[in-house]
C-alpha positions in Angstrom: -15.9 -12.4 -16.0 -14.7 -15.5 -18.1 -14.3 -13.2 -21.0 -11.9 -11.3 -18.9 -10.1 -13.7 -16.9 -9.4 -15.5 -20.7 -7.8 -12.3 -21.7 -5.7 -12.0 -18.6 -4.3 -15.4 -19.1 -3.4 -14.8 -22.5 -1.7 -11.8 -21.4 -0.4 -13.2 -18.9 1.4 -16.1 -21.2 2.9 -12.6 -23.1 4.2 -11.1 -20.1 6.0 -15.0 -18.9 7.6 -15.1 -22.5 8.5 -12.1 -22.7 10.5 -12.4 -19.2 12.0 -15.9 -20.7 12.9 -13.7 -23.9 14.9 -11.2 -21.4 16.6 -13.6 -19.2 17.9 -15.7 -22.8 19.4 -12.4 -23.7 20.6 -11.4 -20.8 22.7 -15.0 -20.7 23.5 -14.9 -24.4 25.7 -11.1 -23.8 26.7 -12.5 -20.9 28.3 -15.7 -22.3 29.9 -13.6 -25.0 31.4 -11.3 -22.8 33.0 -14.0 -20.7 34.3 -15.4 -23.8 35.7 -12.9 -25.7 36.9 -11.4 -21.8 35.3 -8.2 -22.1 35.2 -6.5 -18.6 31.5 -5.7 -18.7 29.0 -8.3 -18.8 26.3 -7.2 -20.5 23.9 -9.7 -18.2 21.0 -6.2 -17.5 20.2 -5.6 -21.1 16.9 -7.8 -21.0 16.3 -7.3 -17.1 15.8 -3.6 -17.5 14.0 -4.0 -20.8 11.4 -6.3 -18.9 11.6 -4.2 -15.7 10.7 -1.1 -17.5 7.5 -2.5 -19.7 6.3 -5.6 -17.3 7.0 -4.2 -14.0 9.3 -4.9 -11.1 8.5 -8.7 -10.0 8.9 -10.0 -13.6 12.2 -7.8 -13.9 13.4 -9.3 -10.6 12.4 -13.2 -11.9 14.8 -12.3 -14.6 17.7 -10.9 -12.8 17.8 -13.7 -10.5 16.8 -16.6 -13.4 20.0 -14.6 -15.6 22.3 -14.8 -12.4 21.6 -18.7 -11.9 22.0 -19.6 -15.5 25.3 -18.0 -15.9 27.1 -20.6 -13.1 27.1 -22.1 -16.4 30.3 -20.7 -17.4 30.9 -18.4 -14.9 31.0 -19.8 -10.9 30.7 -16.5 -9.5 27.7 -14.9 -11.1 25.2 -16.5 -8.5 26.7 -14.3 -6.0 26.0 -11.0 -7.9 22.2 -11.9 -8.3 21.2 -9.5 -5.8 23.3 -6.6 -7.8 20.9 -7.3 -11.1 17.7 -7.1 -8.5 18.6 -4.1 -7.4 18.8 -2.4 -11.5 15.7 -4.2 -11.8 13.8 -2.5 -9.3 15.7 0.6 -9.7 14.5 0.6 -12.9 11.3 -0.3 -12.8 10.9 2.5 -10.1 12.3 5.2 -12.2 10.0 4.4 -15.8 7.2 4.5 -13.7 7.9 7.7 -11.5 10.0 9.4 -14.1 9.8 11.0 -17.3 12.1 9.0 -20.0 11.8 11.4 -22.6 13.7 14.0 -21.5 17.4 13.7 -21.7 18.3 15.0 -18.1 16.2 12.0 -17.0 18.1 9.6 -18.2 21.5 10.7 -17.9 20.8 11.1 -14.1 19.3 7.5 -14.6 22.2 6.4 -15.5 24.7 7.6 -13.6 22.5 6.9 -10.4 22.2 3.8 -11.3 25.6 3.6 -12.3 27.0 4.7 -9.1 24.9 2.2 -7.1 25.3 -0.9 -9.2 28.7 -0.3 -9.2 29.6 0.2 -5.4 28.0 -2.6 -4.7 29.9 -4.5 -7.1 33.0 -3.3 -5.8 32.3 -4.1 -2.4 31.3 -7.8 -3.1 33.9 -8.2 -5.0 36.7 -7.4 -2.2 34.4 -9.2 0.4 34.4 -12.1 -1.0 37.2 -12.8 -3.7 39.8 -9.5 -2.2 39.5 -8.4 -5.4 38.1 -9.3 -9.0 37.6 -12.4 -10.7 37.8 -10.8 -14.1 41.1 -10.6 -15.8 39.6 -7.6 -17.8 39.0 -5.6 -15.0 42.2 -6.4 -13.2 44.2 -4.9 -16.4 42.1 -1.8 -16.1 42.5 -1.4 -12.1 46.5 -1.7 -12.6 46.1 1.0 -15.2 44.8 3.2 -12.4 46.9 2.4 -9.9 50.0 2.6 -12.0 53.0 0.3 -13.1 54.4 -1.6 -10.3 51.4 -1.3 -7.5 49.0 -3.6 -6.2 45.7 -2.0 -6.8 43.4 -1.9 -3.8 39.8 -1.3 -2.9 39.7 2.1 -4.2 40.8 1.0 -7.7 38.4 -1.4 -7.5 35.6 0.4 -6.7 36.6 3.5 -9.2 37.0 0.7 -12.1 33.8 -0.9 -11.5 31.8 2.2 -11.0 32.9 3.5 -14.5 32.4 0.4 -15.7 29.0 -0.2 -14.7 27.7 3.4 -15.8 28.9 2.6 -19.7 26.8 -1.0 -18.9 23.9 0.1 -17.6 24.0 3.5 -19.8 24.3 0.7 -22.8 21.2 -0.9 -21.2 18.8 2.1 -20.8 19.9 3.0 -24.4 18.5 -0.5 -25.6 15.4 -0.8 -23.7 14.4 2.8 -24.8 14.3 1.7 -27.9 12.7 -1.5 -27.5 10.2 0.8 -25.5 9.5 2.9 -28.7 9.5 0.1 -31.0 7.1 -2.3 -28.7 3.3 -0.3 -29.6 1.6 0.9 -26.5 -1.2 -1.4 -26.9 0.9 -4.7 -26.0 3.1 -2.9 -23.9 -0.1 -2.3 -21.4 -1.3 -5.9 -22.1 2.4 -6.6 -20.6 2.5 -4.6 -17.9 -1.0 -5.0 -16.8 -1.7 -8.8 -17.8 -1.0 -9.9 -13.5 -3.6 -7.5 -13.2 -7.1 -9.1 -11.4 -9.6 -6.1 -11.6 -9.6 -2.9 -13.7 -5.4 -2.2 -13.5 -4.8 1.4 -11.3 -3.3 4.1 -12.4 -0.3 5.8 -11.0 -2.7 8.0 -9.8 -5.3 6.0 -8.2 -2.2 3.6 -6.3 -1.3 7.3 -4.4 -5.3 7.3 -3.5 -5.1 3.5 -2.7 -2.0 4.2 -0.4 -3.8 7.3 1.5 -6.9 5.7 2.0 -5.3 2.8 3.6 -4.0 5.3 5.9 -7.6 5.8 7.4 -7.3 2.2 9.2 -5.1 1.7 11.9 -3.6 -1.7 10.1 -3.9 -2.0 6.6 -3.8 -5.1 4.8 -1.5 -3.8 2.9 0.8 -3.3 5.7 -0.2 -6.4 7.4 0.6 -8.7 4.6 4.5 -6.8 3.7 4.8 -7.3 7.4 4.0 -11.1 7.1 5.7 -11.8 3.7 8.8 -9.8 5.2 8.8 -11.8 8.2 8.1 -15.4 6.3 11.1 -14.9 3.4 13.7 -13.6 6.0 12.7 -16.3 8.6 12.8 -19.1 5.3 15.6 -17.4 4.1 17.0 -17.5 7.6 16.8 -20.8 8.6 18.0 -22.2 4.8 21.2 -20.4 5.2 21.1 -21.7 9.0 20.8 -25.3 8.0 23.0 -25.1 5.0 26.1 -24.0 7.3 25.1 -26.3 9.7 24.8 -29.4 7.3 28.2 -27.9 5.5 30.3 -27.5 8.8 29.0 -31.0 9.7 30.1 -32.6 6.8 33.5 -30.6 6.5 34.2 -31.6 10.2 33.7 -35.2 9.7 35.4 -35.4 6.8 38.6 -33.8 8.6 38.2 -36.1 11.5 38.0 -39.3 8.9 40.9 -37.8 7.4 42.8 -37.4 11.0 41.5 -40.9 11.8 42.9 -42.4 8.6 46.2 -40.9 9.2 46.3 -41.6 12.6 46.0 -45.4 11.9 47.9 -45.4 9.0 51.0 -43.6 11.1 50.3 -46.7 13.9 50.7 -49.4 11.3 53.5 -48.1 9.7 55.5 -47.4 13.6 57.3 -50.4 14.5 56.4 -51.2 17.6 58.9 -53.2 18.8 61.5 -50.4 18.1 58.7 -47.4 20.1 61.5 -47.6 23.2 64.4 -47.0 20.9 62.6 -44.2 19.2 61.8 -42.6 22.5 65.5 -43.3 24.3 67.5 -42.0 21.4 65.4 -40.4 19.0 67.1 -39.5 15.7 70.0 -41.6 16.3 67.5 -45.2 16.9 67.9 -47.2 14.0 65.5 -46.8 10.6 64.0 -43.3 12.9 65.0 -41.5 10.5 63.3 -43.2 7.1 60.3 -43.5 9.6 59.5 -40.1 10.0 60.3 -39.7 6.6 57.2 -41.9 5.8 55.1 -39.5 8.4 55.9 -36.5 7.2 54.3 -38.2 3.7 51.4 -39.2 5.5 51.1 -35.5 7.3 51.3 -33.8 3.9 48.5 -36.0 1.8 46.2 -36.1 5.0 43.8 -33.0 4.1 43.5 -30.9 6.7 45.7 -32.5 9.1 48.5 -30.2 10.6 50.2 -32.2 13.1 51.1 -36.0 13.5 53.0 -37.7 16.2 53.3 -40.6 17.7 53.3 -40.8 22.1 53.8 -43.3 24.9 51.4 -42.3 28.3 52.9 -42.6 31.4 52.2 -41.6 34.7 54.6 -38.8 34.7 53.3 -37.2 31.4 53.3 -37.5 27.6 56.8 -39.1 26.3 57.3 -37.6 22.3 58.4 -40.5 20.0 57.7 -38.3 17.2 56.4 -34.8 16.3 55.7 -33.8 12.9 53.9 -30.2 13.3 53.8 -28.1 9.8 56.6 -26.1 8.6 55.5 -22.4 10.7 55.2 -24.3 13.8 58.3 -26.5 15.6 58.3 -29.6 16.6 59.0 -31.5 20.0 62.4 -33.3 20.1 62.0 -37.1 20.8 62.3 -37.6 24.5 60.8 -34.6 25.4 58.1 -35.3 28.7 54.9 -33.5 28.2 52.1 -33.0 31.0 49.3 -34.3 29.9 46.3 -32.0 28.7 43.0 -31.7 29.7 41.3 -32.7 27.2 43.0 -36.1 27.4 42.8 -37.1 31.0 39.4 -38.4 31.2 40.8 -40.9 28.8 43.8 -41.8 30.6 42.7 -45.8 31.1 41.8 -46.2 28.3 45.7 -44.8 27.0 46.8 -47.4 29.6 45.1 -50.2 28.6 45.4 -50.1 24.8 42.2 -48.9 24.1 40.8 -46.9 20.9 39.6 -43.6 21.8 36.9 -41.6 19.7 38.7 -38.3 18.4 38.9 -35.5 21.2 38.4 -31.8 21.4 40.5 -29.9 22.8 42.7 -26.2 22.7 46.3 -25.4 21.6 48.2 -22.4 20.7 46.4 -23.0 16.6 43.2 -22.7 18.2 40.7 -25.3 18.6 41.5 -29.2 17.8 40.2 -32.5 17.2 42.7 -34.6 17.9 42.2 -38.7 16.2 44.5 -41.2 17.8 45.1 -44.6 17.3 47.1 -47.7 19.6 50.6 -48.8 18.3 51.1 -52.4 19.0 54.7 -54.7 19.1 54.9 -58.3 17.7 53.6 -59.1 20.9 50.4 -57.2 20.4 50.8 -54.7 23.6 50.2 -51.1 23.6 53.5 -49.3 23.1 52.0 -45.8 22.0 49.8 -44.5 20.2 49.7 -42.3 17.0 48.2 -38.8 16.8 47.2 -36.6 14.3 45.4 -33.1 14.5 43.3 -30.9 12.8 42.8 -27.5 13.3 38.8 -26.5 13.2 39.6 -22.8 14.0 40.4 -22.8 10.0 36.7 -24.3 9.3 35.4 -21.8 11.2 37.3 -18.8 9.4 36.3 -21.0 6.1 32.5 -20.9 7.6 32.0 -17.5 7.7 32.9 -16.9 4.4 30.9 -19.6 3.0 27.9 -17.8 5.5 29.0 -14.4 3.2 28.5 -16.1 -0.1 25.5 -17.8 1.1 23.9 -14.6 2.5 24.4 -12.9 -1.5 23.1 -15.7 -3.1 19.7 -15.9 -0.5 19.3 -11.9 -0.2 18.7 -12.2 -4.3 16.1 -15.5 -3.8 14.6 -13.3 -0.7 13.8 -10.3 -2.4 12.2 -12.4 -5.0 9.9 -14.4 -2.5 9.4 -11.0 -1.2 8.6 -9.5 -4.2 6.4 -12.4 -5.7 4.3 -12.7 -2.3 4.0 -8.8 -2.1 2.8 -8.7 -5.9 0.4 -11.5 -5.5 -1.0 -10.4 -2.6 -1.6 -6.8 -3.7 -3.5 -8.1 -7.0 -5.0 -10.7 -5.6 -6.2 -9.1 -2.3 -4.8 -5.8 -1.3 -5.8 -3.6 -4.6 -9.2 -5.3 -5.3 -10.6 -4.8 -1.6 -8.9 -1.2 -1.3 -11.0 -0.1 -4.5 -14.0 -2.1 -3.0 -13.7 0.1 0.1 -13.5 3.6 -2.1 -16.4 2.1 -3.6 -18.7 1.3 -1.2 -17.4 5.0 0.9 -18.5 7.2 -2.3 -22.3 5.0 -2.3 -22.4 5.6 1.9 -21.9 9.1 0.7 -24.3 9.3 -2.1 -27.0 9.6 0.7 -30.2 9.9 -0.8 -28.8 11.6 -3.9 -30.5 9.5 -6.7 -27.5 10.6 -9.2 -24.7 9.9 -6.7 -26.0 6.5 -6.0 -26.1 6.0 -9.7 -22.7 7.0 -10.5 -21.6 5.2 -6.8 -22.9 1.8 -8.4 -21.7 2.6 -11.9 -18.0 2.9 -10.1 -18.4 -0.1 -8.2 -18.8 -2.2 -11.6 -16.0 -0.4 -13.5 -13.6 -2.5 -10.8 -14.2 -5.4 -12.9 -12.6 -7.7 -10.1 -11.6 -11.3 -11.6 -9.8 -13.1 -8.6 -11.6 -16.1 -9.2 -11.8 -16.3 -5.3 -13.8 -15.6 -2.3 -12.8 -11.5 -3.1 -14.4 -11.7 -6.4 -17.1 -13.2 -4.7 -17.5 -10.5 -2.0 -17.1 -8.0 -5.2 -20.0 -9.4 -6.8 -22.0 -9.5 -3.7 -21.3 -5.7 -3.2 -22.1 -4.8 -7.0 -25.0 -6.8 -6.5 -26.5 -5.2 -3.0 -25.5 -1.6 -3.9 -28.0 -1.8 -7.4 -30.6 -3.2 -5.1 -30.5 -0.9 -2.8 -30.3 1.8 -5.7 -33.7 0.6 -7.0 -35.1 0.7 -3.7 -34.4 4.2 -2.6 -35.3 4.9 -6.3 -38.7 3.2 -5.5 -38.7 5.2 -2.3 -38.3 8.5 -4.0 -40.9 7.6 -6.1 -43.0 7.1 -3.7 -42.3 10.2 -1.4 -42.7 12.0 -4.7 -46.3 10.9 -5.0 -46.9 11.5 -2.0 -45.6 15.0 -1.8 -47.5 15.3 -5.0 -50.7 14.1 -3.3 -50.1 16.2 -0.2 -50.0 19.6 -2.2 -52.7 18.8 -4.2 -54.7 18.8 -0.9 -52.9 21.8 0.4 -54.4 23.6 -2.8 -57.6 22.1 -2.8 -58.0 22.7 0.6 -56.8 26.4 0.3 -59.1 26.7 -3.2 -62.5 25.6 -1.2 -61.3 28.8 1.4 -60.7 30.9 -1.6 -63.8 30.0 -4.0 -65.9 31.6 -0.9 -64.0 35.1 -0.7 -64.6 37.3 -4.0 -61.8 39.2 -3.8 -58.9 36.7 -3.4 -58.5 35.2 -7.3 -55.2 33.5 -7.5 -54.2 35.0 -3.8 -52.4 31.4 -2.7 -50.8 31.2 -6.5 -49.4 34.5 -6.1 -48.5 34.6 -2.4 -47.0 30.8 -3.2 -44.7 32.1 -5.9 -44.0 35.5 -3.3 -43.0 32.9 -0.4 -40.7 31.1 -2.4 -38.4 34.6 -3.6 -38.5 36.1 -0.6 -37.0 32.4 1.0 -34.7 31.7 -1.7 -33.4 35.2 -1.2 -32.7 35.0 2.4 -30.6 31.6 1.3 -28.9 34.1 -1.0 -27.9 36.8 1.3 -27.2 34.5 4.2 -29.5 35.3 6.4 -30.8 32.9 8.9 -28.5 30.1 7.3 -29.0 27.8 10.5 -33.2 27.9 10.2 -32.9 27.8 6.5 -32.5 24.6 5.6 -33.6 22.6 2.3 -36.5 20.9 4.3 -37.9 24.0 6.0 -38.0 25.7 2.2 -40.1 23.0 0.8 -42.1 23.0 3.8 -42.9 26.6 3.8 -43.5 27.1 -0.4 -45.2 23.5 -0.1 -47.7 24.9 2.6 -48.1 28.4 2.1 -51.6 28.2 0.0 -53.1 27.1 4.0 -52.1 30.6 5.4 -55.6 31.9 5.2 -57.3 28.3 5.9 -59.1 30.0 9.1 -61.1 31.8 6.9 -63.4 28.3 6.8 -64.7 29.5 9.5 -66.0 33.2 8.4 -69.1 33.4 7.6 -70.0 34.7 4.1 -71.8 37.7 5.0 -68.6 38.8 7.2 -65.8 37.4 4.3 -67.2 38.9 1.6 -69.0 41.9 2.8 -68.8 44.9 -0.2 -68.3 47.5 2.8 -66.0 48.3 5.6 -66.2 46.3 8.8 -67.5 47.0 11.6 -65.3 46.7 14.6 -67.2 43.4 16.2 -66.8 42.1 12.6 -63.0 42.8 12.1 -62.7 40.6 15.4 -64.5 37.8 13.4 -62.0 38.0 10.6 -58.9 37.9 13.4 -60.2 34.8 14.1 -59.1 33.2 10.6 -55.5 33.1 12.6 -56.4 30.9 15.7 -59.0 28.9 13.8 -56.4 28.1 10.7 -53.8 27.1 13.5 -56.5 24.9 15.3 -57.4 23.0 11.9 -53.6 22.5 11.0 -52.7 21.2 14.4 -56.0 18.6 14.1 -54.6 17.4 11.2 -50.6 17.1 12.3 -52.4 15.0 15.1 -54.7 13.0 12.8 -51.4 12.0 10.2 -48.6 12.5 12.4 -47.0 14.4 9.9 -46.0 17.8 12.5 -42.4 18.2 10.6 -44.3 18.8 7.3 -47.6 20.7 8.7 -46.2 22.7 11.5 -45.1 25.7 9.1 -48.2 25.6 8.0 -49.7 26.0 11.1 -47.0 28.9 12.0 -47.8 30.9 8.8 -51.8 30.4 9.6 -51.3 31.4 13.2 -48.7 34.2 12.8 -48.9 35.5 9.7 -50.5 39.1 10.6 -48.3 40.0 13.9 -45.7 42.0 13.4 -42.2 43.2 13.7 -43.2 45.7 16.3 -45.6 43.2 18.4 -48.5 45.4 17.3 -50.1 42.7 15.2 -52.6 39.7 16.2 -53.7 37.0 17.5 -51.1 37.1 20.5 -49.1 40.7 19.6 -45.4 38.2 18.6 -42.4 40.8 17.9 -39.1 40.6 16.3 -37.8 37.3 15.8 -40.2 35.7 18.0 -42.2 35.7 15.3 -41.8 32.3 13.4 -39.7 33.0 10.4 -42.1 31.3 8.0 -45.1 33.7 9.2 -42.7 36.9 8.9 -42.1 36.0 5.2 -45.4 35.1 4.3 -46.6 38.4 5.5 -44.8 40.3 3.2 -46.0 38.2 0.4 -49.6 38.1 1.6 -49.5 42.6 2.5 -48.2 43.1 -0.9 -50.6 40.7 -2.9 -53.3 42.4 -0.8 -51.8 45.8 -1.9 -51.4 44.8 -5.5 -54.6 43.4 -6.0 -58.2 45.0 -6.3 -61.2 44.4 -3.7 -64.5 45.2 -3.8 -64.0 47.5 -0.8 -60.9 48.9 -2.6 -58.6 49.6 -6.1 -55.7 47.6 -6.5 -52.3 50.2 -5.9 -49.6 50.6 -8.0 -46.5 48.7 -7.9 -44.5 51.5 -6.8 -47.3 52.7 -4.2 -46.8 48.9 -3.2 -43.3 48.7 -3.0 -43.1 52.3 -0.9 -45.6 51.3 1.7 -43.5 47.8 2.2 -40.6 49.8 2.3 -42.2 52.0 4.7 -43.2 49.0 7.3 -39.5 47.1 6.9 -38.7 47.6 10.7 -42.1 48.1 12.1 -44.5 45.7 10.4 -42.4 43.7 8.5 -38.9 41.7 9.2 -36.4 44.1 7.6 -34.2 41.2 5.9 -37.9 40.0 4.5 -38.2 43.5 2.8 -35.1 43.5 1.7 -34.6 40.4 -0.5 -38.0 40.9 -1.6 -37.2 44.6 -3.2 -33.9 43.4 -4.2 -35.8 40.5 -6.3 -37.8 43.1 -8.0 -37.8 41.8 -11.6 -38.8 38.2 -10.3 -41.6 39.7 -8.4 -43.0 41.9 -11.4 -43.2 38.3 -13.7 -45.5 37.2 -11.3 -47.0 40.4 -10.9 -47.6 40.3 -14.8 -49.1 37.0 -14.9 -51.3 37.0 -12.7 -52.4 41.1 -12.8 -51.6 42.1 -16.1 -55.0 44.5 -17.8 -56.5 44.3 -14.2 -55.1 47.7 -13.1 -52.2 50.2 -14.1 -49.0 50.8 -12.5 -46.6 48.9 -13.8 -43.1 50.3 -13.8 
């Protein structure tokens, strides 16, 4: 694990100077473009080229670190950050979803990409600036429109579209060559180097995606859900607190400025002449030069867009002066104003001299903030005051489109917190535990399949997972339990191999202490053994009786067809190997072999508890001479009442018997064999029995051969 995660930082260190390497290109064009006033900007070149070999989080860090840098020499490139993400991830998209080599592909790459960097463009452009910032570009747009017209939207957005094709057409040229120049070795150290496992292929992310489908709530989804929800809300809020800070600081610096001028104005009145000015207006001596020296004050006041100096008096506001801006007239001297809302809760204070903070209120301009300050005489008493406005509707308008900028400079810093969390998290967390999960579904699935489980842990270690966290951890953990429990069931199926290995060899010594007492059975269980296991295998073949035959149940019944004839203990000598025909009393005796082999088997599923092993065996030794017809013994079964094991292993036992000489008997000839089972299929034998049997005729004669082979003649 150290020797990997030493590799991944080296390439890691690549992949971070290779990005620096693309955004100082990216600035360099750029900066000669703005210079020599080329109307392309040349500011994608090394975004795509990184995009395109390193992925789309490093291609995004360098369309946003290229858009920051430019403010260098060009104020409005911040705002276009969020055009150069969107080429990065457009890009990075398409090389890994499309094939570069062919000439269609890139042409539509380009003018897709084209089409979409350049609308957006366009529309930026207008929303924020009404048009373009670029001298180039407005030559080109009033080549459009023609001589003598003002060229609109549509010229911009034609202009910039066009543009932006032979940019990013210039672009995808360049990084297709960098592509084929870079070798394919360090271009995979690049693009895999964030990498924290064994990296996935395109491939394998589809599987990733469609397993994480299985769950109600992926991680996956969980976590876009929470990075989504944490960069908009940041994102949010900064843009939230930077208006809010901003209008604060525009509106109290308007209000100082009001207050400034307001004051000013009230020192330069003279107050002992404030009845003149208000009795005669224009005509009161020095009015003239006074408002002269207002209107000065009016004009360097920023933001202010009324002054005017008032005297309060119970019947209303008396106008000394009214300075309002050039679009708007102002009130004669004289003039009697009610007094406005806004004002009347400071009415006493107006009486009595007072300074008033600056007051809100409405006009036909909208919304103002009104500062005022007391105009004394020589005497020092109140004679008016002076007023100046400022109209906040403005800092609103103002507001909203410093919100616009601010929104197109976040939505590029967004996408990249988005980005970066979404990236870390699915290297860090999402990938490693989705692969985890495959791995530890294909082991659950290996069963008892030794191989599987083998291959299950080999997959589990090809992850290679190298968080360095509490997922590696868990990794390891996984590896390390899956082995174990790989050498167990190995130790298990060792074990149950022993034992089956013991068991038969009991089954035949067992049957070989029956058969060393009767003469004429030599290699009976071998042969009948060997029969059983065609006859079942056929069956499986064909089809038939798919739901009874089952992998188990064909063990059990080859494993335990040498008991079929384990009654036979039982028979005395005299009666089992008698050179003559049987008497009828004696032929009883020999039925008896049925009911006593089933008695001995069922004594010993009781003794070992082993029933789902034994109790074919005890079928076959019970059952094994009825028949199809319900003619047979010990309790006259028929059809498919008859256990299915028994109905096979009567075929194989009847045609060993017919096969093979006694010393009451010759042995018949295959054929003669064959004809007589043919014969019973339907009446002594299951017809599907018969059937697979004769249908595995050259299997039957190799055993027939081994076993039978210079004993008799016959063989066809």
């Amino acid at each position: 694990m150290k020797g990997n995660t030493h590799r991944s930082n080296k390439d890691s260190m690549l992949r971070a100077e290779c990005t620096m390497l693309a955004v100082a290109i990216n600035v360099v064009l750029a900066y000669l473009s703005n210079r020599l006033g080329l109307p392309i900007y040349l500011d994608t070149i090394g975004t795509m080229c990184i995009a395109a070999m390193a992925g789309l989080f490093p291609g995004i860090m360098a369309a946003i670190a290229t858009n920051v840098l430019c403010i260098m020499f060009d104020d409005t490139a911040i705002y276009f950050g969020i055009v150069n993400v969107i080429v990065a991830m457009y890009t990075a998209w398409s090389v890994r979803e499309k094939n570069f080599r062919k000439v269609k592909t890139v042409v539509v790459f380009i003018l897709t990409a084209g089409v979409l960097a350049g609308s957006l463009s366009a529309i930026l452009q207008y929303g924020l600036f009404r048009g373009t910032q670029n001298a180039a570009i407005n030559t080109l747009m009033e080549t459009v429109v023609g001589p003598g017209k003002t060229p609109g939207f549509t010229a911009l957005f034609v202009v910039n579209v066009f543009l932006n094709i032979f940019n990013l057409g210039l672009s995808i040229v360049v990084t297709l060559i960098i592509l084929y120049l870079v070798p394919d070795e360090t271009q995979k150290r690049i693009r895999y180097s964030g990498w924290r496992q064994k990296p996935l292929t395109k491939e394998e992310l589809k599987e990733m995606d469609f397993l994480s489908r299985s769950v109600d709530f992926s991680v996956k989804k969980r976590t876009t859900i929470m990075l989504f929800g944490v960069a908009f809300t940041l994102s949010l809020i900064m843009a939230w607190i930077g208006i809010r800070l901003y209008f604060k600081s525009y509106k109290e610096s308007r209000i100082d400025s009001a207050t400034y001028a307001a004051k000013f104005a009230a020192e330069l009145i003279d107050g002992d002449q404030m009845a003149e000015y208000l009795a005669k207006g224009e005509k009161a001596p020095g009015y003239a030069e006074t408002e002269h020296m207002l209107t000065h004050i009016r004009e360097t006041a920023a933001g202010v867009t009324n002054l005017y100096a008032v005297q309060f008096r119970e019947n209303g506001v008396h106008i000394a002066f009214d300075l309002d801006t050039e679009d708007m007239d102002g009130v004669e001297a004289g003039t009697i104003l009610p007094l406005k809302e806004a004002f009347k809760p400071y009415i006493n204070d107006f009486y009595a001299g007072r300074e008033v903070e600056p007051i809100e209120n409405d006009s036909l301009e909208g919304w103002l903030v009104t500062a005022c300050a007391p105009i004394f005489d020589s005497k020092g008493r109140c004679v008016g005051y002076a007023a100046a406005d400022v109209v906040m509707s403005y800092v609103t308008e103002y507001m909203g489109d410093f919100f616009r900028r601010a929104f197109m400079i976040l939505s590029g810093f967004f996408i990249l917190v988005l980005g970066y969390g979404l990236w870390t998290a699915g290297i860090y967390m999402v990938y490693p535990l989705d692969k985890m999960m495959e791995g530890v579904e294909e082991f659950i699935e290996a069963g008892a399949d030794q191989q599987k489980l083998d291959d299950a842990v080999r997959h589990l270690r090809t992850i290679d997972v190298h968080t360095g966290d509490e997922i590696e951890k868990l990794y390891e953990l996984i590896c390390n339990m899956a082995s174990n429990q790989t050498e167990q069931i190995r130790s298990i199926q060792r074990f149950n191999e022993n034992t089956a290995k013991l068991q038969d060899g009991l089954i035949i010594t067992m049957a070989d202490l029956v058969e060393n007492r009767d003469s004429d059975t030599g290699d009976h269980i071998q042969k009948t053994a060997a029969y059983v296991k065609i006859i079942v295998e056929g069956l499986k073949k064909k089809g038939y009786y798919a739901e009874k035959l089952t992998p188990k149940f064909m063990s059990d019944v080859v494993r335990s067809a040498p008991l079929h004839d384990i009654g036979k203990i039982n028979i005395s000598d005299k009666v089992l190997n008698k050179p003559g025909k049987l008497t009828d009393e004696e032929y009883e005796i020999i039925k008896t072999h049925t009911t006593a082999g089933k008695d001995i088997i069922e004594k010993a599923i009781n003794t070992v508890k082993g029933e789902s092993y034994l109790k074919e065996a005890r079928n076959m030794a019970a059952y094994h001479h009825e028949r199809w017809d319900g003619n047979g013994y010990p309790e006259g079964l028929h059809g498919e009442v008859i256990p299915l094991s028994a109905r096979i292993m009567a075929v194989a036992d009847v045609f060993d018997a017919l096969t093979s000489p006694r010393v009451y008997k010759e042995a018949y000839p295959l054929d003669v064999a064959l004809k007589m089972l043919e014969d019973g299929s339907g009446t002594q034998f299951d017809p599907k029995c018969v059937e697979v049997f004769i249908e595995a005729l050259p299997e039957v004669k190799v055993i027939w051969r081994r076993y039978n082979q210079g004993k008799q003649k016959g063989l066809s």
